[in-house]
MOPAC internal coordinates of N, CA, C and O (Angstrom, degrees):
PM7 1SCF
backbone

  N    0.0000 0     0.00 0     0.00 0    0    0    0
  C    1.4617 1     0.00 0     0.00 0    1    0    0
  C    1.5268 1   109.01 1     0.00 0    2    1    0
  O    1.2310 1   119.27 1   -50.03 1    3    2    1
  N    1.3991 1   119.01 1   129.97 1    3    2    1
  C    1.3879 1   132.44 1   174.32 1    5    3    2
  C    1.9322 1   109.53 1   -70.22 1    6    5    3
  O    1.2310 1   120.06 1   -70.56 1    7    6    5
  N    1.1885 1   117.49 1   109.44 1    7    6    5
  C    1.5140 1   134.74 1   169.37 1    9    7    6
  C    1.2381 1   122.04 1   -81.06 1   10    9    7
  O    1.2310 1   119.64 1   164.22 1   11   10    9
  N    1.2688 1   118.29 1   -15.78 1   11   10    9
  C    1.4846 1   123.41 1  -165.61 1   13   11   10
  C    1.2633 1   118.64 1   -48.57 1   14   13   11
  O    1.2310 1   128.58 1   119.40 1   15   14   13
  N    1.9350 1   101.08 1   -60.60 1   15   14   13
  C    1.7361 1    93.07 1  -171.26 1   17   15   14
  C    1.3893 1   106.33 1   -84.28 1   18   17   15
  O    1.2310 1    99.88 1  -159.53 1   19   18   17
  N    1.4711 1   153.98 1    20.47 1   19   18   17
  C    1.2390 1   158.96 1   119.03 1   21   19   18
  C    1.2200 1   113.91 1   -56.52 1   22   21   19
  O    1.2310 1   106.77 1   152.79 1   23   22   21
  N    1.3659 1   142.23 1   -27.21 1   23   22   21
  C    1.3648 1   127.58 1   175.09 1   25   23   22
  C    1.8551 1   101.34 1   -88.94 1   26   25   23
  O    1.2310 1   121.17 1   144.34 1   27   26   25
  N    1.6982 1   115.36 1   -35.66 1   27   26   25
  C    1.0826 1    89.89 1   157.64 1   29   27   26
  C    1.2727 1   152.27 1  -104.80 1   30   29   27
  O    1.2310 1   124.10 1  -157.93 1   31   30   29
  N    1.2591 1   109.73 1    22.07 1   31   30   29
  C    1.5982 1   122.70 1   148.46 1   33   31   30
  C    1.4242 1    99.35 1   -56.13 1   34   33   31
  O    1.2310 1   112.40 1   103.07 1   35   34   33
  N    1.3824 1   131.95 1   -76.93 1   35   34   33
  C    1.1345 1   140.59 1  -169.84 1   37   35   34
  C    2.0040 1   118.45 1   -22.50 1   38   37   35
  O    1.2310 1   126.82 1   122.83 1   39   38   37
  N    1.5261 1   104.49 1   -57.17 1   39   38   37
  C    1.0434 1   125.34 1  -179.14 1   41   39   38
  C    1.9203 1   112.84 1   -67.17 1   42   41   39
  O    1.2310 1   122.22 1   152.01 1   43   42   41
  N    1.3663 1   113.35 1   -27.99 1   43   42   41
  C    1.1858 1   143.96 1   173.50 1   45   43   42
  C    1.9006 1   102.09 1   -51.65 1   46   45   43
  O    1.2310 1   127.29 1   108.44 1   47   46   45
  N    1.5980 1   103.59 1   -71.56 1   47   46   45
  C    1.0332 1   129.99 1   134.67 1   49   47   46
  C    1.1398 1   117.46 1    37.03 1   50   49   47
  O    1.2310 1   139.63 1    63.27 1   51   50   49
  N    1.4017 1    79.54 1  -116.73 1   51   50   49
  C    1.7575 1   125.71 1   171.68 1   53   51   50
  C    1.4952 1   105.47 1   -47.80 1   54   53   51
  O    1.2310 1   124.45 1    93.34 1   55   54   53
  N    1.3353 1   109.06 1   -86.66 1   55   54   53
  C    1.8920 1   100.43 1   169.15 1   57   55   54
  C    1.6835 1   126.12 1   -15.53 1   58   57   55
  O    1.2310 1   128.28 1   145.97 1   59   58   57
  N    1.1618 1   101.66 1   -34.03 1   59   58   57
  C    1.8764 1   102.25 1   176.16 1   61   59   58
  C    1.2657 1   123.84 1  -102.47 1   62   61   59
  O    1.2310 1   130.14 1  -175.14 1   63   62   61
  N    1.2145 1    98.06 1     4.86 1   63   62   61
  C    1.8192 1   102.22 1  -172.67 1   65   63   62
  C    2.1635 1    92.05 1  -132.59 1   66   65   63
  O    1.2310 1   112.60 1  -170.69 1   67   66   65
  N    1.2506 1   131.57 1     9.31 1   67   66   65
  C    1.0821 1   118.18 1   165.31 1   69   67   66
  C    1.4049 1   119.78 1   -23.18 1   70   69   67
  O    1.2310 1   122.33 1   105.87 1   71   70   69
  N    1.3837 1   113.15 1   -74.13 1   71   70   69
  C    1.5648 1   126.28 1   173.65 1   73   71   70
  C    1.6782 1   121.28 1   -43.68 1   74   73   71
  O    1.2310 1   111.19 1  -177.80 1   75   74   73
  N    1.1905 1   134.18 1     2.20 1   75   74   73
  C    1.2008 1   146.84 1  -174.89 1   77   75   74
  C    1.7998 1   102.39 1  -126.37 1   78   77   75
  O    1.2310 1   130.91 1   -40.40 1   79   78   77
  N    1.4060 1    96.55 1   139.60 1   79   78   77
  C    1.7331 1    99.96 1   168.41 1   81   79   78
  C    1.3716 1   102.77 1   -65.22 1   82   81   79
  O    1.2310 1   131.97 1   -30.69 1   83   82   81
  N    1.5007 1    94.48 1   149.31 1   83   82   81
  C    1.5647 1    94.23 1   179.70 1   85   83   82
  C    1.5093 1    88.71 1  -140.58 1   86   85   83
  O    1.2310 1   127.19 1   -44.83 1   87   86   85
  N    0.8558 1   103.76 1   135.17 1   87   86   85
  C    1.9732 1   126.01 1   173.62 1   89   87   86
  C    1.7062 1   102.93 1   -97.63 1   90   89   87
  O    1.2310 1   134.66 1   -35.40 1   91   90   89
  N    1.4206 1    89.26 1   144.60 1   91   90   89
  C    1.7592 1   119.19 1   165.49 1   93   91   90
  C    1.3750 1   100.36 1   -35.05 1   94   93   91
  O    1.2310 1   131.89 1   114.74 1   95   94   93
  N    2.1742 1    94.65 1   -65.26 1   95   94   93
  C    1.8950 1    96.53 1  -168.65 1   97   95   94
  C    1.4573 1   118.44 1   -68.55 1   98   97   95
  O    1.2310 1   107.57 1   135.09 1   99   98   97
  N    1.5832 1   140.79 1   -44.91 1   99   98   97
  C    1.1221 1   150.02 1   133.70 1  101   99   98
  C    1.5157 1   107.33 1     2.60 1  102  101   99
  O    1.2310 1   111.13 1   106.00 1  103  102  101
  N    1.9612 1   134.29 1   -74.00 1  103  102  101
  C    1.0261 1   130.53 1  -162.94 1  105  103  102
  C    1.5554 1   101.82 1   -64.46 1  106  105  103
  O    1.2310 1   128.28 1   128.83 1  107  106  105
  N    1.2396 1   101.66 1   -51.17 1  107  106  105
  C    1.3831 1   127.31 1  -161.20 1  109  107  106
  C    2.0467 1   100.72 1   -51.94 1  110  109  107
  O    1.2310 1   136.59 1   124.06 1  111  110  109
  N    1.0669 1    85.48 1   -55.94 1  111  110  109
  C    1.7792 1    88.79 1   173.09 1  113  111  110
  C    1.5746 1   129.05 1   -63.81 1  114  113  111
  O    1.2310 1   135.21 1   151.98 1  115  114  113
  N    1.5821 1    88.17 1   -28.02 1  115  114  113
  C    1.4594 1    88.10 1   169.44 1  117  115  114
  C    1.4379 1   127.34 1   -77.04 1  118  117  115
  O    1.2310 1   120.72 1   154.79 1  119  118  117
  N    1.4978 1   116.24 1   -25.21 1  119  118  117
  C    1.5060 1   125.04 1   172.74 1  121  119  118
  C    1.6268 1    94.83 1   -86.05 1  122  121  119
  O    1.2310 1   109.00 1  -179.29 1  123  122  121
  N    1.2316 1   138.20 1     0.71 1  123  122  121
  C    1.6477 1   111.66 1   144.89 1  125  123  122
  C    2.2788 1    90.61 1    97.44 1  126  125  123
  O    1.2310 1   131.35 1  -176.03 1  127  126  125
  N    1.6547 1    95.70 1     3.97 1  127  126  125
  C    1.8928 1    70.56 1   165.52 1  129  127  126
  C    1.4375 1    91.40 1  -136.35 1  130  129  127
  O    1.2310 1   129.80 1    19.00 1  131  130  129
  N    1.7140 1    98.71 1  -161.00 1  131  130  129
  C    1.3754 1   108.21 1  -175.89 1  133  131  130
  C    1.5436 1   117.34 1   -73.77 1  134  133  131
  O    1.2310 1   118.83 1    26.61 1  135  134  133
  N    0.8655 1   119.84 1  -153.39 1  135  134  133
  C    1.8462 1   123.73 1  -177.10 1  137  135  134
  C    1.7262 1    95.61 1   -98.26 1  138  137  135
  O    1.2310 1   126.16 1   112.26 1  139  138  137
  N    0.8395 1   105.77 1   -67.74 1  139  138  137
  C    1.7378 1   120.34 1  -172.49 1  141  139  138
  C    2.2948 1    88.15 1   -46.43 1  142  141  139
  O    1.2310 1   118.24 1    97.68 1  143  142  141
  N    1.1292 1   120.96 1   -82.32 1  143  142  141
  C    0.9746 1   115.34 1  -158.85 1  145  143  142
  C    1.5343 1   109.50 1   -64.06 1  146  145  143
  O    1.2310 1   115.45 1   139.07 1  147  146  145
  N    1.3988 1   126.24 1   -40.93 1  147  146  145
  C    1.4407 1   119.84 1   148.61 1  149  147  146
  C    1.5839 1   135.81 1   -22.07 1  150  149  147
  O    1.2310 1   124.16 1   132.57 1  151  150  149
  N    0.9326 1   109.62 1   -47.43 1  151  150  149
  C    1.3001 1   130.27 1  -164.57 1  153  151  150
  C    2.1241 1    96.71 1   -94.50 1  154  153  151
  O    1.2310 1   121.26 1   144.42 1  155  154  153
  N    1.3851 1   115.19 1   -35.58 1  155  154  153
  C    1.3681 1    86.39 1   157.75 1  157  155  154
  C    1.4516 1   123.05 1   -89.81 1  158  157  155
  O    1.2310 1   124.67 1   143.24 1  159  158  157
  N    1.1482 1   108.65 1   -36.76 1  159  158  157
  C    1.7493 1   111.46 1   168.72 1  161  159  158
  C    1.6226 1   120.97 1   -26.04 1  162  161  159
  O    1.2310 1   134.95 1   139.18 1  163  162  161
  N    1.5594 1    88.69 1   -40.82 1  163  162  161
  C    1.7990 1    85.72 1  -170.71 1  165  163  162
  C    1.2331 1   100.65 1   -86.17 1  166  165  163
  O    1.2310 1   111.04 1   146.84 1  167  166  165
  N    1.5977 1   134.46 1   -33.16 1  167  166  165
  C    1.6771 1   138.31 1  -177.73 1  169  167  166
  C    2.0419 1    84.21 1   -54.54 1  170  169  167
  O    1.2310 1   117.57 1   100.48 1  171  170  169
  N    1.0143 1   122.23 1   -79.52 1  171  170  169
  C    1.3857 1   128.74 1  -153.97 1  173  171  170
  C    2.0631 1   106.97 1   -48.31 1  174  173  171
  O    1.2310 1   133.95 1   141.22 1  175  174  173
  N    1.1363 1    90.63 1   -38.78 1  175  174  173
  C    1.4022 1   107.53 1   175.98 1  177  175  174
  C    1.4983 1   103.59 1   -52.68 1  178  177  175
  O    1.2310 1   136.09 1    84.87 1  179  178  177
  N    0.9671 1    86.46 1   -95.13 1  179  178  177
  C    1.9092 1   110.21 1   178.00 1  181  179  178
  C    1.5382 1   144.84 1   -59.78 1  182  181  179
  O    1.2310 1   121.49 1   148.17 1  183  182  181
  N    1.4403 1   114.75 1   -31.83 1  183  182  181
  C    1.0753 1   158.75 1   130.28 1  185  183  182
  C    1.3673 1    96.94 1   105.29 1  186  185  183
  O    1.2310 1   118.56 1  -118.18 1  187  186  185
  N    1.0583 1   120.35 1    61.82 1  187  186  185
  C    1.6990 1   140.03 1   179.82 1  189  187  186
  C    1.6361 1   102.40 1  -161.62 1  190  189  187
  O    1.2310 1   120.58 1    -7.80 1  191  190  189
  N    1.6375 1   116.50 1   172.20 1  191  190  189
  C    1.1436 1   109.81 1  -151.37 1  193  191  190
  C    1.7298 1    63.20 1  -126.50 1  194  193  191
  O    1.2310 1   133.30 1   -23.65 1  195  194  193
  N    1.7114 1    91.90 1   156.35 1  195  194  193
  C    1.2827 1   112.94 1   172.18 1  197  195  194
  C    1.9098 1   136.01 1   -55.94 1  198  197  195
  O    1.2310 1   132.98 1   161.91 1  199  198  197
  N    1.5819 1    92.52 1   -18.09 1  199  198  197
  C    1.4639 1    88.31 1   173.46 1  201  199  198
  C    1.9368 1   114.23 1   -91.05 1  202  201  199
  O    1.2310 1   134.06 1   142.14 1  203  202  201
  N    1.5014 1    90.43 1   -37.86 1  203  202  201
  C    1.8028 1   103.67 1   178.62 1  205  203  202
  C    1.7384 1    87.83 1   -52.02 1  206  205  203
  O    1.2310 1   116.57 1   130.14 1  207  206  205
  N    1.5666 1   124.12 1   -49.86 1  207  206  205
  C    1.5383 1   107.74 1  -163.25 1  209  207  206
  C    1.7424 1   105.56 1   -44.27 1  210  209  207
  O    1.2310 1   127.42 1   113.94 1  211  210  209
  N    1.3667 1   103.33 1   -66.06 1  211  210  209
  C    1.4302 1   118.81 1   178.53 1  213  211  210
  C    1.3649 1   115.34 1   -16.15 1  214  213  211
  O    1.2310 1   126.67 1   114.47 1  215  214  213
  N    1.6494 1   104.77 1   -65.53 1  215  214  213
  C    1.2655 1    93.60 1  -158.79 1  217  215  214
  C    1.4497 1    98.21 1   -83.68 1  218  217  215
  O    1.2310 1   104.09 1   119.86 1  219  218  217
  N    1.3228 1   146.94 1   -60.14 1  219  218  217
  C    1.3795 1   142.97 1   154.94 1  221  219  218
  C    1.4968 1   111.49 1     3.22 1  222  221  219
  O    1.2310 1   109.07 1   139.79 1  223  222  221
  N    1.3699 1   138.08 1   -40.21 1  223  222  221
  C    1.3413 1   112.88 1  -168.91 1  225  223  222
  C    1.9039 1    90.71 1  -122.81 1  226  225  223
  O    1.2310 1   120.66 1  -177.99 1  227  226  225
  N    1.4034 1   116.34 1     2.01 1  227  226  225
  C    1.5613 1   105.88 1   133.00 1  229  227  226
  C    1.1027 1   126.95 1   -63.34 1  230  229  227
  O    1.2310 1   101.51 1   127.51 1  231  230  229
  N    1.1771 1   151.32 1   -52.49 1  231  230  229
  C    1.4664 1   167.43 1   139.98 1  233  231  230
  C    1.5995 1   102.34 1    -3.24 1  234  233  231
  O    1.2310 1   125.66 1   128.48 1  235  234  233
  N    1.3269 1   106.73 1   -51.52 1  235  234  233
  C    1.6337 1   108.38 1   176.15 1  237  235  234
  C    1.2736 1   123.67 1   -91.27 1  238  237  235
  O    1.2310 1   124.57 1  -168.10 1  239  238  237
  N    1.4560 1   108.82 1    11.90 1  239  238  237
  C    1.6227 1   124.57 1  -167.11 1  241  239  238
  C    1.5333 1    83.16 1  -106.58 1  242  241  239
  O    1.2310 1   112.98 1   108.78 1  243  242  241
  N    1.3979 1   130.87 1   -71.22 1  243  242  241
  C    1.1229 1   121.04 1   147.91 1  245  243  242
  C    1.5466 1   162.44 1     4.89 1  246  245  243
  O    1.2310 1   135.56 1   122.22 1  247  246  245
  N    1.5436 1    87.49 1   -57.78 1  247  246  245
  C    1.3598 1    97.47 1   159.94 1  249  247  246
  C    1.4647 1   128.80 1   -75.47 1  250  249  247
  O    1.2310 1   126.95 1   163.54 1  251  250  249
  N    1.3099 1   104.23 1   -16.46 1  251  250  249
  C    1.7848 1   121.95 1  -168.52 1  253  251  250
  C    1.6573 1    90.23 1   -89.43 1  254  253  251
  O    1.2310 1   118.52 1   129.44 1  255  254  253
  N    1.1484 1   120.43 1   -50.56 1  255  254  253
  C    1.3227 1   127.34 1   175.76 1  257  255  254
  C    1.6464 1   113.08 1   -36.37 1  258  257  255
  O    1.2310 1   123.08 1   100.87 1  259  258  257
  N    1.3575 1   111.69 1   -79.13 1  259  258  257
  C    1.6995 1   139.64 1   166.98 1  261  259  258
  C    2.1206 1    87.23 1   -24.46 1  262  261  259
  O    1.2310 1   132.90 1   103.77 1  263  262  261
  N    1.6094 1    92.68 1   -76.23 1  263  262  261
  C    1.4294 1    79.53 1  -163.71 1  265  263  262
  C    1.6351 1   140.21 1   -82.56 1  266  265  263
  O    1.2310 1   127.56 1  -164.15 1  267  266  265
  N    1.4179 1   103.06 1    15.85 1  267  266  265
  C    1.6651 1   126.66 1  -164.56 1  269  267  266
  C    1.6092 1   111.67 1  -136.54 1  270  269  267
  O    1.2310 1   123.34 1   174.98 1  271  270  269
  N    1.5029 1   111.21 1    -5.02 1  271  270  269
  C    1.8848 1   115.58 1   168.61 1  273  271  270
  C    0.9233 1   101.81 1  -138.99 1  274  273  271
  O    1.2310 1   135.84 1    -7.58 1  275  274  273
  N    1.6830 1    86.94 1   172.42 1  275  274  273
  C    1.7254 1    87.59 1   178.60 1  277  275  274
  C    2.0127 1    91.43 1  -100.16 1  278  277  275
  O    1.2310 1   118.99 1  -121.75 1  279  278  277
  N    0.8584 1   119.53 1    58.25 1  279  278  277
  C    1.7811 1   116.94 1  -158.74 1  281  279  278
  C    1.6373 1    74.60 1   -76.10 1  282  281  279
  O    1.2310 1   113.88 1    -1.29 1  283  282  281
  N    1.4556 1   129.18 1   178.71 1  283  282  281
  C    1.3871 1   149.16 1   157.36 1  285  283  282
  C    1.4783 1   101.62 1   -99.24 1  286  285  283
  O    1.2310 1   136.79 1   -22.14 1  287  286  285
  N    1.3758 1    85.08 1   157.86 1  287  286  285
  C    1.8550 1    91.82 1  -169.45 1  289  287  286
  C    1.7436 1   104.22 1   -63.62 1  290  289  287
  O    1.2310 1   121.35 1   145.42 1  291  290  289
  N    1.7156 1   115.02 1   -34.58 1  291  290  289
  C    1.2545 1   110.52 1   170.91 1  293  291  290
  C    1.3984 1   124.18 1   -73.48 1  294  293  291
  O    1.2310 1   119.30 1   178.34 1  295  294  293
  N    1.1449 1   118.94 1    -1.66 1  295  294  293
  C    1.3144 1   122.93 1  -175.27 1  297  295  294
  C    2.2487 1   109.11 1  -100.51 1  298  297  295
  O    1.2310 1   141.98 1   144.76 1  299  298  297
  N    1.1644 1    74.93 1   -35.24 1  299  298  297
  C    1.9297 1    87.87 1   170.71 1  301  299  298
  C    1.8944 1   101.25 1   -84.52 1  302  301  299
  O    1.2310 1   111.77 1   153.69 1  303  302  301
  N    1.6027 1   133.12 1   -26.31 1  303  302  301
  C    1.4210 1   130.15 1   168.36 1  305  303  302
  C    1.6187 1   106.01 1   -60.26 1  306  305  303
  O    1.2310 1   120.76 1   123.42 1  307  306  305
  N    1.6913 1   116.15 1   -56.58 1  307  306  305
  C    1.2374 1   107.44 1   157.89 1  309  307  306
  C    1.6021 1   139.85 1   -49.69 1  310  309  307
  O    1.2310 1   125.74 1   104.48 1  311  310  309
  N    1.2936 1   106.58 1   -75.52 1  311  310  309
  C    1.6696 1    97.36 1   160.49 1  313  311  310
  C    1.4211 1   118.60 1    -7.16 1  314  313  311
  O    1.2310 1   127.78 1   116.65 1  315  314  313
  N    1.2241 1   102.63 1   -63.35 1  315  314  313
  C    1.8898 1   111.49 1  -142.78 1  317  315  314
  C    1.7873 1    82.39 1   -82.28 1  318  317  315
  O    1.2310 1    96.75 1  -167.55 1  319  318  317
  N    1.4868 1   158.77 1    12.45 1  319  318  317
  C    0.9345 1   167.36 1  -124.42 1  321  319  318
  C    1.7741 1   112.51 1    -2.90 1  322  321  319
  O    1.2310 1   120.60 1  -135.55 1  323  322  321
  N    1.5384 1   116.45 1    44.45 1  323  322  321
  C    1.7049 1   115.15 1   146.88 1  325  323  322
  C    1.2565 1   131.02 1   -38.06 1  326  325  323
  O    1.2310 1   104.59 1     1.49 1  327  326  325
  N    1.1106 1   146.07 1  -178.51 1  327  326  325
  C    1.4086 1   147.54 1   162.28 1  329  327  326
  C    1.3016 1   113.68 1  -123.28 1  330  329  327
  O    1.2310 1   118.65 1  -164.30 1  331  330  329
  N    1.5413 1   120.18 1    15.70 1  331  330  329
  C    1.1474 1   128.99 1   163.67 1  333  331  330
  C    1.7859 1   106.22 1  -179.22 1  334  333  331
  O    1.2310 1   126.27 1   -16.83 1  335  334  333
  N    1.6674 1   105.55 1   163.17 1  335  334  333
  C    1.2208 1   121.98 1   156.72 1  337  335  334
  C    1.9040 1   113.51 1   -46.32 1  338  337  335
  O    1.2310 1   129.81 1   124.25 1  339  338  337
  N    1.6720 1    98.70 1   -55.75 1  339  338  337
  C    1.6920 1   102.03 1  -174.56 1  341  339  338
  C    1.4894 1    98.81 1   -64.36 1  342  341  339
  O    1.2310 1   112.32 1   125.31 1  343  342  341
  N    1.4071 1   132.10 1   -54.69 1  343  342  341
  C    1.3954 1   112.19 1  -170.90 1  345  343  342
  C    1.6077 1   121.31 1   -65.61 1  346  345  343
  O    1.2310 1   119.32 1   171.64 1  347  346  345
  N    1.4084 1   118.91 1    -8.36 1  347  346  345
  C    1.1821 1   107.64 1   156.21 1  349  347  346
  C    0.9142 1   138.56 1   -98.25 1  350  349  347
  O    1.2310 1   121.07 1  -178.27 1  351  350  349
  N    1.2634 1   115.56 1     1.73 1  351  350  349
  C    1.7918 1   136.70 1   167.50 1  353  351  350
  C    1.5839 1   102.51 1   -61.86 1  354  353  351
  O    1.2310 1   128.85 1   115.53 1  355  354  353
  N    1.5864 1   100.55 1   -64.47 1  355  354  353
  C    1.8819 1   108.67 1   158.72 1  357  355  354
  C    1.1969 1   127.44 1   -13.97 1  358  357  355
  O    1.2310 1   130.39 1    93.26 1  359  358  357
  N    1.6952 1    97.56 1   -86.74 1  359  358  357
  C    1.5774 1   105.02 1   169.17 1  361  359  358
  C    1.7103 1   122.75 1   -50.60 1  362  361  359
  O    1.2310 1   106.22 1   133.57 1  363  362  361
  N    1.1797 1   143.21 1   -46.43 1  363  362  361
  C    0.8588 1   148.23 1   123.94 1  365  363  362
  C    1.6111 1   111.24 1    25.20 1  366  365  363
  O    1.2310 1   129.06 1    72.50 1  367  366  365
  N    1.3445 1   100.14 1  -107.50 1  367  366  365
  C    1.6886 1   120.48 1  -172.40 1  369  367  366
  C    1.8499 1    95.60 1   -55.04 1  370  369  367
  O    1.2310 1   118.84 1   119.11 1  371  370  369
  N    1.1500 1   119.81 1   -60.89 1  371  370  369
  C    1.5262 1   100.45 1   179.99 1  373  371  370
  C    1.6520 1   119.16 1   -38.21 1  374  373  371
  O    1.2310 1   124.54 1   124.90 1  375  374  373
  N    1.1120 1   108.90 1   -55.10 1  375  374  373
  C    1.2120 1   123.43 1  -142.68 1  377  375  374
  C    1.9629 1    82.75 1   -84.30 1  378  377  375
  O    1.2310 1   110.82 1   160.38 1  379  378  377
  N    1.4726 1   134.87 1   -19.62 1  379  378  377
  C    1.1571 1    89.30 1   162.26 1  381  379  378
  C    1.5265 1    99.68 1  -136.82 1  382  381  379
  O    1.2310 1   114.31 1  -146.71 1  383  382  381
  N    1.2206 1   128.37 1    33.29 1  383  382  381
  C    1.4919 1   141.74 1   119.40 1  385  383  382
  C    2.0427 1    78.93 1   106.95 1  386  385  383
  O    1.2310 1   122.23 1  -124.10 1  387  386  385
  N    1.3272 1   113.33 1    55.90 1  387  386  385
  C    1.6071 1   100.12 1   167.89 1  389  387  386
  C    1.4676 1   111.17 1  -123.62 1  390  389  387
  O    1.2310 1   113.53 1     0.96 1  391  390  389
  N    0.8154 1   129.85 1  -179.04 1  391  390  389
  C    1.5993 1   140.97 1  -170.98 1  393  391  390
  C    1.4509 1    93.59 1  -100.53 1  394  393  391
  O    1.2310 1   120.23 1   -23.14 1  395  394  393
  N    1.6005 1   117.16 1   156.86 1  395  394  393
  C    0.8861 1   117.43 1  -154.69 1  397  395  394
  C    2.1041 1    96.01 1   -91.94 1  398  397  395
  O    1.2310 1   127.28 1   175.21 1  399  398  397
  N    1.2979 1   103.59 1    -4.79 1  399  398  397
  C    1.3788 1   103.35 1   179.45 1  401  399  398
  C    1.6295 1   118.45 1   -94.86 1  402  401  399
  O    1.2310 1   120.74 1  -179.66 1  403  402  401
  N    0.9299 1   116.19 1     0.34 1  403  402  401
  C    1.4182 1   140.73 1   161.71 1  405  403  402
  C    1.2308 1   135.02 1   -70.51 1  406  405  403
  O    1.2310 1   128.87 1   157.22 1  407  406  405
  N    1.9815 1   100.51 1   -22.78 1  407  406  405
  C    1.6871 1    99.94 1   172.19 1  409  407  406
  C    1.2809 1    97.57 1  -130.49 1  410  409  407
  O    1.2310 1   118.52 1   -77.48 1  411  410  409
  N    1.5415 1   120.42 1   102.52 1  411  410  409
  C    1.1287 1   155.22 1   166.88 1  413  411  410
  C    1.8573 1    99.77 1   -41.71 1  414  413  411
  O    1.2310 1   114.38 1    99.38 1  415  414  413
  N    0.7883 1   128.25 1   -80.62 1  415  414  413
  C    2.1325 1   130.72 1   142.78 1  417  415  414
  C    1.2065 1    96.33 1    20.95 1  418  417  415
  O    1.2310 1   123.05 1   105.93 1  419  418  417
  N    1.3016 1   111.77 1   -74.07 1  419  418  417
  C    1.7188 1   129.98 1  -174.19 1  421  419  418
  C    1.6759 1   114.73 1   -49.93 1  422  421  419
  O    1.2310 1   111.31 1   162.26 1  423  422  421
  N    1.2536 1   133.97 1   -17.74 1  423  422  421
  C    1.1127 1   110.71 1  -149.49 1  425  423  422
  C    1.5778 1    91.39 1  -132.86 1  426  425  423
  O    1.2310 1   124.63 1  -130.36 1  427  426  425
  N    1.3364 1   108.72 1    49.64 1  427  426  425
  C    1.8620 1   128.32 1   144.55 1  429  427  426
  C    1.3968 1   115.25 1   -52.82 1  430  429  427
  O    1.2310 1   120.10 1   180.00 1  431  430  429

């Protein structure tokens, strides 16, 4: 069975609702299967797992943020739904592999 235009509705989705928690069961219901089969559909689809997607194109929700408001870095950790300034400082530097003295942004 072809998944495509259901995984990208799905991803569609996701892109418009960044700013909102989004749950496994929530996504998962919205593309119309279970969690278990959802959750490989979209790895096979896409070839990333559904939470790395999440936060990955938060990260780029982010970055547009940083460079297009004046939002505060805690105010874009909220938005993007973090549970803190530090865990998005975290996510952050992993996700694009810099030191934390390198993003000047950062040091609100």
């Amino acid at each position: 069975m072809d998944y495509t235009i259901s995984i990208q509705n799905i991803i569609t989705y996701i892109d418009q609702h960044l700013c909102e928690q989004l749950t496994l069961e929530d996504v998962s219901r919205m593309a119309g299967f279970s969690r278990y089969h959802f959750l490989r559909i979209f790895k096979r689809e896409t070839g990333i797992g559904i939470r790395d997607y999440i936060k990955t194109r938060r990260m780029y929700r982010a970055v547009d943020f940083l460079l297009t408001t004046e939002l505060s870095v805690m105010d874009i950790a909220i938005i993007l739904q973090f549970d803190s300034q530090e865990a998005f400082t975290r996510a952050f530097k992993r996700e694009y592999s810099l030191p934390e003295e390198k993003i000047p942004l950062m040091q609100n």
